[in-house]
N, C-alpha and C positions, 0 to 999 in steps of 0.2 A: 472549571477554568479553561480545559483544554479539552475538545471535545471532536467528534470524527464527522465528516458528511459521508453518508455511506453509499452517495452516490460517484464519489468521485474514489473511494477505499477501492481497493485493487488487487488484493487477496497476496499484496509483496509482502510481506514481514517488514519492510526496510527498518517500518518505527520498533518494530521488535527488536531485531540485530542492533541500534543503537541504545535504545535506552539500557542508560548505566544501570538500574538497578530493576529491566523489567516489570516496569508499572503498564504496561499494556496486556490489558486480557484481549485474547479472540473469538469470536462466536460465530458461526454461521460465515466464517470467511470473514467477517470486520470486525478491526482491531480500536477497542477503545479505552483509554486511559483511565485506570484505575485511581483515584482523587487518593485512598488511601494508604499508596505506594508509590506515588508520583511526588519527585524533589520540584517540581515548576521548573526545569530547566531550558523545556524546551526543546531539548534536541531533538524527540519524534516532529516538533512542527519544521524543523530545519531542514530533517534529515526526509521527510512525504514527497518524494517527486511528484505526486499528481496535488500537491497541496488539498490532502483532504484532512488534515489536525487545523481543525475551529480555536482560534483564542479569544475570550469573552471581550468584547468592545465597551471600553467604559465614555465613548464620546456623546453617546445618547443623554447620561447622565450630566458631563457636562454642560450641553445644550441646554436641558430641561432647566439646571440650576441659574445661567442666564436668564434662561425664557423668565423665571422666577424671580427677577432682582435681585438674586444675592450675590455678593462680592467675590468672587472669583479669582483666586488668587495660586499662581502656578510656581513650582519648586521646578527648576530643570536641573536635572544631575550633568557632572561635569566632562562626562563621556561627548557633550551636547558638540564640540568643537570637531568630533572625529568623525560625523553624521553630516553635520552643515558647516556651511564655508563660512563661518563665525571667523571674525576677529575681535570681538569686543562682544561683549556681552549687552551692550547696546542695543545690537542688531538683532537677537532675541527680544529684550524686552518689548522693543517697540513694534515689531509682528504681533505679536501675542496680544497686544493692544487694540492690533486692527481685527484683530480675531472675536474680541471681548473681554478679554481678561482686565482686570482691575490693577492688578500689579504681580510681579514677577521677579522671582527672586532667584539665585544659583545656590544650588544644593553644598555645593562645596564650602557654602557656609557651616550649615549643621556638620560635614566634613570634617571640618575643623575643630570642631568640638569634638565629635566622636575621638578622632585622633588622639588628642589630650588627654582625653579622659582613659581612651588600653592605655597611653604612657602612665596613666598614674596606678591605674589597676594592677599592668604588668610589676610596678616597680613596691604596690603594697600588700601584693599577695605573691607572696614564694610558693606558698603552700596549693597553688592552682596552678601551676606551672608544669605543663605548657599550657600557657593561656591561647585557645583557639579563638580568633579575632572573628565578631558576632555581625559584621555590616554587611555580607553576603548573604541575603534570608534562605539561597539553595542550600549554601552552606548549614543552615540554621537547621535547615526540613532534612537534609540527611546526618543530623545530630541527632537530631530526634527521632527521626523517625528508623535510625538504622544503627547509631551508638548513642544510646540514649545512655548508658554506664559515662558517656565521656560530657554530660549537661554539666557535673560542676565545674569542667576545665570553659563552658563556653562564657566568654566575657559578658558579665550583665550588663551591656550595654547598649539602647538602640541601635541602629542602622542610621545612617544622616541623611536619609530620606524622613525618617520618624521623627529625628531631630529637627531638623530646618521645620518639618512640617508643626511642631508643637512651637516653636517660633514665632511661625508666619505668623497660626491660631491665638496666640498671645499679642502679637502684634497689631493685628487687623479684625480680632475679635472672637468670641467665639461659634459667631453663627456668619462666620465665614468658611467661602467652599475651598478648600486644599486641594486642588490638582498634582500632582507628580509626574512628570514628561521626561522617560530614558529610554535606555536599551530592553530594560529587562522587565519580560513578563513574571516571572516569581513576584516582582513589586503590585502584581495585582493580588497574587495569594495575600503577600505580607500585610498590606491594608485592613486585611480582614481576618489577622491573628489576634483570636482574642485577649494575647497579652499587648498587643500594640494597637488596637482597633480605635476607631472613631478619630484617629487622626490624621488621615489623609481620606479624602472622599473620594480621590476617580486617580487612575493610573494609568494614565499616555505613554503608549509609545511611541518612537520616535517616526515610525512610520503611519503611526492613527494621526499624527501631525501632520505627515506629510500631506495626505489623504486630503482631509480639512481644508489646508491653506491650497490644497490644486481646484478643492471643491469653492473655495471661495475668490480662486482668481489670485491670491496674493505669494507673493514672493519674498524668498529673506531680506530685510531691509538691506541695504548696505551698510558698507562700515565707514564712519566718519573718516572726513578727509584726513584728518593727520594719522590714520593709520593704514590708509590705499599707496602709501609708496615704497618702492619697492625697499623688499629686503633681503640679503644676501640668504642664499639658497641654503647656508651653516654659519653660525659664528660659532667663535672659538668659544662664547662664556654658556652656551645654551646646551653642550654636551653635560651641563653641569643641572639638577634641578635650583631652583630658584628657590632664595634664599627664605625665610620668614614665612608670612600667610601664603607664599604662592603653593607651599606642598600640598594643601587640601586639592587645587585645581587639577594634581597627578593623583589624585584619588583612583580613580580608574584603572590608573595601570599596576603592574606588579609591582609592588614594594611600596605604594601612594600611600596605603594605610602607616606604616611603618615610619616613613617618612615623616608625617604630620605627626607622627606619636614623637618627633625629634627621637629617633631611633639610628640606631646605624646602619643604613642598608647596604651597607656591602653584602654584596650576594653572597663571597665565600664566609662571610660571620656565620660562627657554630652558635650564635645565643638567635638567634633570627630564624628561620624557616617559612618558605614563603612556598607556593603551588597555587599552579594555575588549569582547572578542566577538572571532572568529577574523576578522572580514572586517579591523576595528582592527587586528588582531597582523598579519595580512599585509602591511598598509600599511606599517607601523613597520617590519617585519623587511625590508622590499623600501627603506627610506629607508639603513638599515643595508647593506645589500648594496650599495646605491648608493654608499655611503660619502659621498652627502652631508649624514645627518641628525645634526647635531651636538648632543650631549648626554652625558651623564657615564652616566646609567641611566635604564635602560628597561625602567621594572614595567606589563608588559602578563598580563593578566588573560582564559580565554579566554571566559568567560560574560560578558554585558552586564549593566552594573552590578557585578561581581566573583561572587566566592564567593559572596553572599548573592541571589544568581541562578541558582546551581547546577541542576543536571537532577533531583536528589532532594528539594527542597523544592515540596512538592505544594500546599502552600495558595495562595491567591490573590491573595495582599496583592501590591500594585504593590512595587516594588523600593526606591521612597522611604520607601515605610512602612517596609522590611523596617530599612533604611537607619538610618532614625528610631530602630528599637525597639534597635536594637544600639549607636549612640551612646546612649540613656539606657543599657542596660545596662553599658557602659563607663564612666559616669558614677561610678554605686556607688560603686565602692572601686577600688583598683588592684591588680593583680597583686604576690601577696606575692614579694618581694625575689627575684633570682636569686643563685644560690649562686655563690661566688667563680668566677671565669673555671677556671681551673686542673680547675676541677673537672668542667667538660663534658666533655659526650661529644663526640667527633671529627666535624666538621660537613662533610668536606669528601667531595666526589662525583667520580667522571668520568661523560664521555659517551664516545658513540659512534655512527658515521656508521650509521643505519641508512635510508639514500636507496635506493629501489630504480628501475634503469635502465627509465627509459619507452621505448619502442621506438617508432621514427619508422617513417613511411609514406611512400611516393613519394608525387604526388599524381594519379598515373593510378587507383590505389589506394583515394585518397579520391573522388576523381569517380567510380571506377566504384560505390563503397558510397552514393555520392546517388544515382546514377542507379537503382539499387535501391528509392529508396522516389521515385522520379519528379519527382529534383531534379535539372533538365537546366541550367539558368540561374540566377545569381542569385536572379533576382525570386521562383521558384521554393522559397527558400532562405527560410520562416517566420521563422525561429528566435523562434518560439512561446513558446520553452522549457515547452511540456508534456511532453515526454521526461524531463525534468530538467536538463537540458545549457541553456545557452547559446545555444548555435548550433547547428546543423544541422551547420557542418563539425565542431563539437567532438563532437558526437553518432556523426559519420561514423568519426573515430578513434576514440571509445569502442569503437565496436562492431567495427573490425578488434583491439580489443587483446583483445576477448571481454568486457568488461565490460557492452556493452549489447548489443539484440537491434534487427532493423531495424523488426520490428513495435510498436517501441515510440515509434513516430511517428504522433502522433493524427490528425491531418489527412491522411497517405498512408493510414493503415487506415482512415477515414471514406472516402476520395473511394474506397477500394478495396473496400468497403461496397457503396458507392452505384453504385457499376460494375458489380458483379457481380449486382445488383437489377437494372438495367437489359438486363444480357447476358441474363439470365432471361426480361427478358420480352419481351426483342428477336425469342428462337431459340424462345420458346413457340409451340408449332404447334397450341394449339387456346385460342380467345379468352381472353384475362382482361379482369376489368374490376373496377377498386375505384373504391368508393361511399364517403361518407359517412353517416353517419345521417338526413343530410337528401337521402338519393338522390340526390347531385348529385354527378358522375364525379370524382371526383381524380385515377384514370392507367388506359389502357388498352393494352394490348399492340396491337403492328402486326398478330397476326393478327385482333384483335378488330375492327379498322379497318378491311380487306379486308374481314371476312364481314358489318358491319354499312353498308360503305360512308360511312363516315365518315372525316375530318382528327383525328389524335390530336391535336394544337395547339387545333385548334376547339372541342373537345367536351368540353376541361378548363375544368370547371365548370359545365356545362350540365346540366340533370336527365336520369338515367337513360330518363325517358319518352319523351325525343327519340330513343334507340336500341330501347328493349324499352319496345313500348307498354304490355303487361301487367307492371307488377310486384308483384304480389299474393305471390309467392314471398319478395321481399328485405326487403318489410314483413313479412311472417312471420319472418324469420331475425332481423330488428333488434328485434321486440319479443320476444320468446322466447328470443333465444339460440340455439335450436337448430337446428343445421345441418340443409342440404337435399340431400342426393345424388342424384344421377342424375335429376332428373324433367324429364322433356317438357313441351316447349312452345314451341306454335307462334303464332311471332311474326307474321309476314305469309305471304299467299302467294307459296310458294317457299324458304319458310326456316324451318325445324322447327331448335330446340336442345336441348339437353338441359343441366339446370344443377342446379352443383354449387354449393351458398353456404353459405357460413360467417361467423364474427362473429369478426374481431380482437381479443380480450382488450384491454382497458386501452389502447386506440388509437381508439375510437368508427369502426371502417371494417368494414365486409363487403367480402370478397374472393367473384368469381363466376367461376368455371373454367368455359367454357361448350364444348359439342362440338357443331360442325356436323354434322349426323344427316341433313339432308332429302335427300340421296340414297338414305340409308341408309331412309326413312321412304318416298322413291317408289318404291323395291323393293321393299318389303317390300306398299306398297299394290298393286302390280303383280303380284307374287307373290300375294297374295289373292286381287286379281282374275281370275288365273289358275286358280287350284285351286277357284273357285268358277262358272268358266264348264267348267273339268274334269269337275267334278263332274255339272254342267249336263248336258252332252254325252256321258258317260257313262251317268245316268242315262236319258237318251232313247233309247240304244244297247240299254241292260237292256232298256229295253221294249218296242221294236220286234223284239229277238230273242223276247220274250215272245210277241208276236206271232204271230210265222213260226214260231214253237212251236206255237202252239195251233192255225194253221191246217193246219199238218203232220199235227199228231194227226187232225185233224179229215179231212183227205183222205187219209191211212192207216184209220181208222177205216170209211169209207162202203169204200174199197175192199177190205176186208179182208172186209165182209160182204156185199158180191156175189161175190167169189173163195168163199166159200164157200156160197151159194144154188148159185153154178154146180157147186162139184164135190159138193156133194150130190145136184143133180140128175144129174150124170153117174155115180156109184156108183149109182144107182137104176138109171139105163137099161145099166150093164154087170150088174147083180144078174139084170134083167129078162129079159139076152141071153142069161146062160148056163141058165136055165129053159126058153129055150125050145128049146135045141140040144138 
């Protein structure tokens, strides 16, 4: 019925913290309504800022049953006046005509009957008293489903939505379509209880109406000329509810049911009890259980202010207005006559216990599910209630039942945030240091401490200048934006770094990852120095072998050319010898 888009779910709790009796399980960060802990109230779709709670649309069905020729035939409850600028009931039927509808009829008829029928209830059974008044079906779903011990105090008697609807069905046939157009979405569960079912076929809201008639171009009729002039802004007889059949048409408000039952509603009456909003209904149903809340009937209401509070009523008007506009409209005229008794439809309903068994936890169980989000003690023990929960221990059970998750405790995921920021830059082994815009340290890592010789306590707050006398780099970075990687630069002597700066988006900080290098920097100048005195000594080697080259040449050369003066002159004197033998 009520269901989550998990594209627009947003990891708030919000539907958690409201729903009265936690029908929202969470998984994986999105929260989705559990059918069989959920009263239809509503409140998570009221309460979703980002509207991600889906309510089931019954207008397709509509349509199609048109598209189909069948008679179409729509019950509008009597909240209808607090929604639209109704004066006359007219003005309704004849919209809904332009719409498709075959005919139309006000709920506050079936109203009316229901009414009569608690007065007689209340007045033939003592022995069920306090009779809990049964035409609220939210009311109904946390009878059942939450004090099921309290089903024999609930009135067996339809809702006048069920009523009117068995009506119309007798009226115009039985293979005619039932529409129902109000405030309340519980009216789509209710259709489909199988003690009430097959009697209304599709359930409008007031706003799937609206939708419709903007999608089809049409507009609420007006209201007939003898009722467009004006009227005094109070009369004196209309502080008063109106006499006869008009009580069904205050159905809606608080004490409507009461009323119609020809009941006393004086609100200080001790035989009457009336509550309006589920935190009301629980009070009353817990005085009930207790058996000590003495009263004859108990019309509890589960939206505040009643039906004309509903989850489907989108405009904005305060609830007194809404209040206001529906006593003048009851004023008008009264509901034309009801048809002899004899001739209703069958008003009467069961229930059934539909309680489902909560599963109890030891409490090693729940201590050890605190001890999880680093709740060792009491004091330890928020209960914030930013989870959505209560308490902390009620959040502890939630989340052994699988309804909640442990990360959905805001102050253990902050402080486990802010730990894990710190482990970072506990175990960073090469400097950080963040700035603000005005250069002055906001937090430095302990290796930044060590290599700049400075107290991390000390130096929160102090300008950047006290540690990196140059910062020409971090003013570049803050007025540009644009990051700086890797560049050298040598802070004092004996301390060469190398820095990496960046600009925090949308937080006014530069973050500077810095790497101790001057080792790395007297190597490499040592290594220069090396390969340059190599060079050195080298080249002087070249050249002194150059040297002992040229002197070599030079004393091969003289002796080469006396080795041969001499054996020239000795070939001469053996030439000489053998001439003369």
């Amino acid at each position: 019925m009520i269901s989550t888009n998990p594209a627009r779910c947003r990891d708030c709790y919000r539907c958690v913290r409201h729903c009265p009796v936690k029908a929202v399980r969470v998984t994986d960060g999105q929260a989705q309504v559990v059918p069989e802990f959920c009263l239809l109230c509503a409140t998570c779709v009221r309460a979703c800022p980002q509207a991600a709670k889906v309510v089931r649309e019954d207008l397709p069905a509509v349509r199609a049953a048109m598209a189909a020729g069948r008679r179409v035939v729509a019950t509008v409850a009597p909240s209808a006046p607090a929604h639209f600028d109704m004066t006359v009931f007219a003005q309704m039927e004849r919209t809904l005509a332009r719409l498709g509808f075959a005919a139309a009829g006000e709920t506050a008829v079936g109203a009316e009957m229901v009414g009569q029928a608690h007065g007689e209830w209340v007045n033939e059974t003592s022995e069920h008293w306090p009779v809990i008044a049964s035409s609220c079906p939210v009311v109904v779903n946390l009878v059942e489903m939450y004090y099921p011990e309290l089903i024999p105090h609930l009135a067996p008697i339809v809702s006048p939505m069920v009523a009117h609807g068995r009506y119309l069905r007798r009226q115009y046939g039985e293979d005619s379509f039932i529409v129902f157009i109000g405030p309340c979405i519980a009216k789509k569960g209710e259709m489909d209880d199988p003690m009430v079912a097959g009697v209304i076929d599709a359930a409008l809201t007031y706003t799937e109406l609206d939708a419709w008639m903007a999608e089809a171009g049409i507009d609420l009729e007006p209201a007939p000329a003898e009722y467009t002039s004006a009227r005094p802004a109070f009369a004196a007889s209309e502080h008063m509810a109106p006499a006869g059949d008009g009580y069904a048409r205050l159905f809606p408000v608080e004490g409507g049911l009461v009323g119609t039952a020809r009941m006393d509603t004086d609100i200080l009456s001790s035989h009457v009890v009336t509550g309006t909003g589920i935190t009301a209904c629980q009070n009353v149903l817990e005085g009930v259980r207790s058996g000590l809340l003495e009263a004859c009937l108990v019309e509890l209401m589960a939206c505040e202010g009643g039906c004309i509070n509903g989850p489907a009523l989108a405009d904005e008007r305060s609830v007194a207005v809404r209040r206001q506009r529906i006593m003048a409209y009851a004023a008008h005229r009264p509901l034309q006559p009801l048809p002899a008794r004899d001739t209703w439809p069958d008003l009467g309903r069961g229930y059934r216990d539909r309680s489902v068994e909560i599963p109890t936890f030891a409490e090693e169980q729940i201590q050890d599910m605190l001890h999880r989000v680093d709740k060792y003690t009491p004091d330890d023990e928020l209960n914030c209630g930013a989870c959505g929960y209560d308490s902390c221990r009620e959040k502890a059970v939630a989340t052994l039942r699988g309804m909640a998750e442990a990360t959905m405790c805001i102050p253990y995921m902050r402080s486990r945030a802010e730990s894990l920021t710190n482990v970072v830059m506990d175990v960073a082994p090469n400097p950080i240091i963040i700035v603000d815009r005005n250069l002055k340290v906001q937090d430095l890592s302990p290796s930044a401490g060590r290599v700049f010789g400075v107290n991390r306590a000390a130096v929160r707050g102090r300008p950047l200048r006290s540690i990196i006398p140059v910062v020409d780099d971090f003013l570049a970075v803050r007025d540009t934006g644009e990051p700086i990687y890797n560049k050298l630069r040598h802070v004092r002597d004996g301390l060469t770094i190398e820095q990496t700066i960046v600009a925090v988006g949308g937080e006014n900080l530069l973050v500077a990852i810095l790497r101790d290098v001057t080792e790395q920097e007297q190597k490499r100048e040592e290594l220069d120095r090396l390969r340059a005195e190599t060079l050195s000594r080298t080249q002087e080697v070249i050249n002194k072998q150059m040297r002992v080259a040229h002197e070599i040449a030079s004393l091969l050369g003289e002796t080469t050319a006396e080795t041969k003066v001499l054996l020239t002159h000795l070939a001469k004197l053996v030439e000489e010898s053998k001439g003369g033998v």
